[in-house]
C-alpha positions, 0 to 999 in steps of 0.5 A, a space after each residue: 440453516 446447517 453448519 455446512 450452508 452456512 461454511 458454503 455460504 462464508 466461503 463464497 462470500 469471501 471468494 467474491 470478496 477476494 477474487 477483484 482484489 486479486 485481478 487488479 492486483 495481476 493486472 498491474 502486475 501485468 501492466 507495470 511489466 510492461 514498461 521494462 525495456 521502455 526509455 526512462 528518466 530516472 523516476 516513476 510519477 502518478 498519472 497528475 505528474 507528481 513524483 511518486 514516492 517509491 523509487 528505488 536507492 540506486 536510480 540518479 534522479 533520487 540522488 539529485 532531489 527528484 523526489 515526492 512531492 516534486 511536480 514535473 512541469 516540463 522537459 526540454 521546455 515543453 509543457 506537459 499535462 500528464 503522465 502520458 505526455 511524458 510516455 510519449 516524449 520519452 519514446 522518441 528519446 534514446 538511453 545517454 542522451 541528457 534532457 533537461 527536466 523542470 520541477 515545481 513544488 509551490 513557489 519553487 522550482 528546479 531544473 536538473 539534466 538528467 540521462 534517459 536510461 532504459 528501466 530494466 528487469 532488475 528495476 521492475 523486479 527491485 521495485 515493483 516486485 515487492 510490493 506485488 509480492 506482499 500485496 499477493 501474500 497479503 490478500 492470501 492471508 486474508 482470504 485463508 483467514 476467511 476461508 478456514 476460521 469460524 466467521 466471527 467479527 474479528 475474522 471480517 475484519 482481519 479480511 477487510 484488513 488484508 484486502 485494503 492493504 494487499 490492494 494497496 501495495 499490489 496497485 501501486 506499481 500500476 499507478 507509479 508505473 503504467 497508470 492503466 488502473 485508473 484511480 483504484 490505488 486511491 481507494 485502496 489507499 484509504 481503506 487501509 486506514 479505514 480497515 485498521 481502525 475496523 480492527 480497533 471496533 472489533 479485533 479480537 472481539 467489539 468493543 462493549 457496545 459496539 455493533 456491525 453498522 460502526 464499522 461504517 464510520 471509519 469506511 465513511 472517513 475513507 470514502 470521503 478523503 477518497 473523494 478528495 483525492 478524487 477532486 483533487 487529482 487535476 491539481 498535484 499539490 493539493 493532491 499531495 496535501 490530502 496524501 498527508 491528511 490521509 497520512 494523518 488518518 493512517 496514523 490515528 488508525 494504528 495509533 487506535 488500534 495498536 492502543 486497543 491491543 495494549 488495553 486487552 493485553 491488560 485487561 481483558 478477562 478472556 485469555 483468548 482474547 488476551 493471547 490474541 492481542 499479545 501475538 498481534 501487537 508483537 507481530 506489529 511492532 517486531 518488524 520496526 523494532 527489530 529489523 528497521 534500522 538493518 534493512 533501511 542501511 542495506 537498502 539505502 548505504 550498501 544499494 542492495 535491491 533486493 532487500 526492498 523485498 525483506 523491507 516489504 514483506 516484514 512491513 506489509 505481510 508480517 503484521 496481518 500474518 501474525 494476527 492470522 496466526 493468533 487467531 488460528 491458535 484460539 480456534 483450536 484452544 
């Protein structure tokens, strides 16, 4: 088999790869966009009535305590079953009036009147916009990175990584907003963390001993809390506890493969693989290092949108794009 069937073929694995990631990612784009110009009450919520977790600094329900992992249970007492419920209450509603929302985390519950607003363009752009945008970026690197450089197991897993997470963050504003894709985010939202423990097996080169089949257990851990996303979607609070089971996964995963970049900066006799993993971990932990603190202040005290975009971009798109980056500069070496 040539050199050339074998480009042909990687690239038209990619591109089958790549192109579902990207049309979900436009259709919630699509449908997220949707909701401007619609009655809103403050705050966005998965389609089981739990409070999502984005929202942006500016919107009053925040300020009142309306927020994840809060469960709306009513408004103006009467009871809702989901999301859409509240749509259709909503609809009846106009901007000013005050309604009376009811909540429930647990054995508590709180009521807070809140104001029906109009959710804007400058709402939909200062929140659903950058994670449409990183997440756009971030499958464009990802496919780059597949298209351009020599396949190699880093190269598929530097893929994996940047479909999982640019899935992720560009189905989010579809399962916060317009709940049109259903349960796409969940295994998105697993598949990260799968992806970036697949990254320590084999980023930059496998562990000794390491082959392509054990890159299917972290897939395998993903699938499962999947699963139970999946069974416990009825149930908003238990949803909500196997969020944080998946929180602790997506922790062990960097913690995993942030320690694997340390260990061959240090000692790993191949120098390509040694300037891989520097640039790489320098690109992971730059953003946090330098530009956390600064960009949180902007967004949360001095209320400015759009710098949502810089906290996205620096959180989503500049990790991925730095390994792509080492990995360029050893194919040309």
């Amino acid at each position: 088999m040539t050199m050339a069937t074998l480009s042909v073929r990687k690239t038209a694995g990619v591109v089958l790869l790549s192109a579902p990631v990207m049309a979900l990612l436009l259709c919630s784009m699509v449908y997220s966009y949707q909701y401007v110009g619609r009655p809103f009450i403050g705050f966005l919520m998965f389609p089981n009535l739990l409070i999502s977790t984005f929202y942006a600094p500016w919107w009053l329900a925040p300020k009142e305590g309306v927020l994840y992992p809060w469960v709306l249970d009513s408004i103006d007492s009467a009871p809702l079953r989901s999301a859409s419920d509240l749509d259709g209450s909503l609809s009846s509603m106009n901007p000013g009036e005050i309604h009376l929302v009811a909540l429930k985390s647990g054995n508590e519950k709180m009521s807070k009147g809140l104001p029906v607003v109009v959710f804007r363009l400058s709402d939909y752009l200062g929140v659903c916009g950058p994670m449409l945008v990183s997440g756009f970026l971030t499958i464009v690197i990802g496919i780059l990175v597949g298209i351009l450089l020599p396949g190699s197991p880093a190269v598929w897993s530097v893929l994996f990584f940047c479909l999982s997470l640019g899935g992720f963050v560009g189905t989010a504003p579809d399962w916060s907003v317009s709940h049109r894709i259903p349960l796409i985010l969940l295994l998105f939202s697993t598949m990260t963390p799968a992806s970036a423990m697949d990254l320590a097996l084999f980023f930059p080169s496998p562990l000794p001993g390491v082959r392509w089949y054990h890159g299917l257990i972290p897939v395998g851990i993903g699938l499962f809390i999947s699963l139970m996303f999946l069974m416990s979607l009825p149930y908003p609070e238990t949803y909500a506890k196997v969020d944080t089971i998946n929180g602790i996964f997506i922790g062990l995963s960097w913690i995993a493969y942030a320690g694997r970049l340390v260990g061959l900066g240090r000692s790993l006799p191949d120098k390509k693989d040694r300037e891989i993993a520097r640039i790489s971990l320098l690109g992971g932990i730059t953003p946090f290092a330098f530009a956390l603190l600064p960009v949180l202040i902007t967004i949360f005290i001095f209320h400015t949108p759009y710098a949502l975009y810089a906290f996205s971009l620096l959180f989503t798109v500049f990790p991925p794009a730095a390994m792509a980056w080492a990995l360029w500069r050893a194919s040309l070496s």
